[in-house]
N, C-alpha and C positions, 0 to 999 in steps of 0.2 A: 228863341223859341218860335217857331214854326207849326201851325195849329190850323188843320181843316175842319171848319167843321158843314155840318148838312143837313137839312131836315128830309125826310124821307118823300118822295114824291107820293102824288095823289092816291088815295085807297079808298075802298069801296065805305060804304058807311056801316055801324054798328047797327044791327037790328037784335030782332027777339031769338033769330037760330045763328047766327055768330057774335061773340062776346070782343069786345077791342083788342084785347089780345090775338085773336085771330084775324083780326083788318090785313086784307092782303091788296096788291097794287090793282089799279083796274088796267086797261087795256093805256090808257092814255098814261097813265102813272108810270108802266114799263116803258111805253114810248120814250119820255122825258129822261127816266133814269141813263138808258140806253145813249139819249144824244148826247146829256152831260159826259159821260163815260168819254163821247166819241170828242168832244171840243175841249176835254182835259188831257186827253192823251196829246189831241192836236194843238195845245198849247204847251205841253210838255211840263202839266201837273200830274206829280205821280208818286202821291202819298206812301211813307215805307210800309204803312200800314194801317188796316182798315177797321175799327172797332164798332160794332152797330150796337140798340138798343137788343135786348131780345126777341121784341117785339117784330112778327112776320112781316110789315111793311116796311119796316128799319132793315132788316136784313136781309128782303129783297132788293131793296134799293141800293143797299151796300152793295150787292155782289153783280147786280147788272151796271154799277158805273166801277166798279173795280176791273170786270172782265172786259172793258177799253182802258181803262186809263192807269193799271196797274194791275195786270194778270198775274205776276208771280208772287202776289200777295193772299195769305187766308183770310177770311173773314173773323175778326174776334171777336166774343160776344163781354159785354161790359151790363153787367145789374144796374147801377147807376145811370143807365143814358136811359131805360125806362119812364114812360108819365110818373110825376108821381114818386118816383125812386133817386131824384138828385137830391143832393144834401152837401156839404160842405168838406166832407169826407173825400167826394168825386174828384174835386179839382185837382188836389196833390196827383190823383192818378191820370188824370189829361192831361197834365202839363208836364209829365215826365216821359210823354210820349212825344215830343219832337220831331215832327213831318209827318204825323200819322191824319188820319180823316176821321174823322166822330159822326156817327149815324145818328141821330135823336129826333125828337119831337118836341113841337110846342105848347106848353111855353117855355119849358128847360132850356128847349137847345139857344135860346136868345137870353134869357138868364145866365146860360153861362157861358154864353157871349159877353158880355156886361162884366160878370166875375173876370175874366180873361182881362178883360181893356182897363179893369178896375173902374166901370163905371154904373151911375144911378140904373141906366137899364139901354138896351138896345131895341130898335125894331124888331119886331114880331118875322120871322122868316115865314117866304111865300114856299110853297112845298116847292121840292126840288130846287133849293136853294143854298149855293155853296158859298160860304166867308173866309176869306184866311185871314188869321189873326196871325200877325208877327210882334215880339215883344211884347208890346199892351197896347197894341194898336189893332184895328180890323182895319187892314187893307183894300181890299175890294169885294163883291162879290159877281159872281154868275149862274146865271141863271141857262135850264133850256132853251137853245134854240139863238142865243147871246154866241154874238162872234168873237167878241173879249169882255175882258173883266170890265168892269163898273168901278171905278176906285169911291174907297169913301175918305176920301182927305178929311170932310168936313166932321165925321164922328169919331175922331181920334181923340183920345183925352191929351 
């Protein structure tokens, strides 16, 4: 098993006339998504498929690093990768997705980092931050603007 997963890069903040739901990327947040896009395709990651939260800066973030690093792929939308909406239910349907990329948020998307490696808990993902999990292991991640991966040997169970 082969599992990408990703926290949604940066977004504007929640105030009194947009609700979080409607959090959408800021200008830098597109930038970052954009260059991941561009260092995934140039490293030759190129998930079968792209499942985001519902969530507007989950699924912008999906669709500006899918459109480098995996254009003939659609964008799927997944209830479970929402704040708030992971549950234990989720996992069966992640992990029967094999090469696919997962758009989420924090704190889920590093909870189910954790659930994935079968471990007490994982680091908190910096936005625009990509991990592959193989087996039950996190392998590395990368980050905008990162020429290669980052391996994480050390947090493997």
């Amino acid at each position: 098993m082969s599992i990408w997963l990703l926290r949604h890069a940066e977004a504007v903040a929640e105030d009194l006339h947009l609700s979080d739901e409607g959090r959408y990327l800021t200008e830098r947040g597109r930038a970052d998504a954009l260059a991941l896009g561009r260092t995934m395709a140039r490293l030759g990651i190129a998930p079968s498929a792209v499942v985001a939260s519902p969530l507007v800066r989950a699924v912008q973030t999906a669709e500006l690093v899918a459109a480098s690093a995996c254009p003939h792929v659609s964008i799927e939308i997944l209830e479970a990768l929402a704040p708030g909406r992971m549950s234990g239910r989720a996992l069966p349907l992640i992990t029967e997705r094999d090469g696919a990329l997962f758009v989420g948020h924090e704190p889920s998307i590093s909870a189910l980092t954790a659930a994935l490696i079968e471990s007490r808990g994982f680091p908190e993902f910096e936005k625009a931050q990509l991990v592959l999990v193989e087996g039950r292991a996190a392998r590395w991640r990368l980050l905008p603007g990162d020429d290669e991966v980052r391996r994480y040997d050390a947090l493997s169970p």
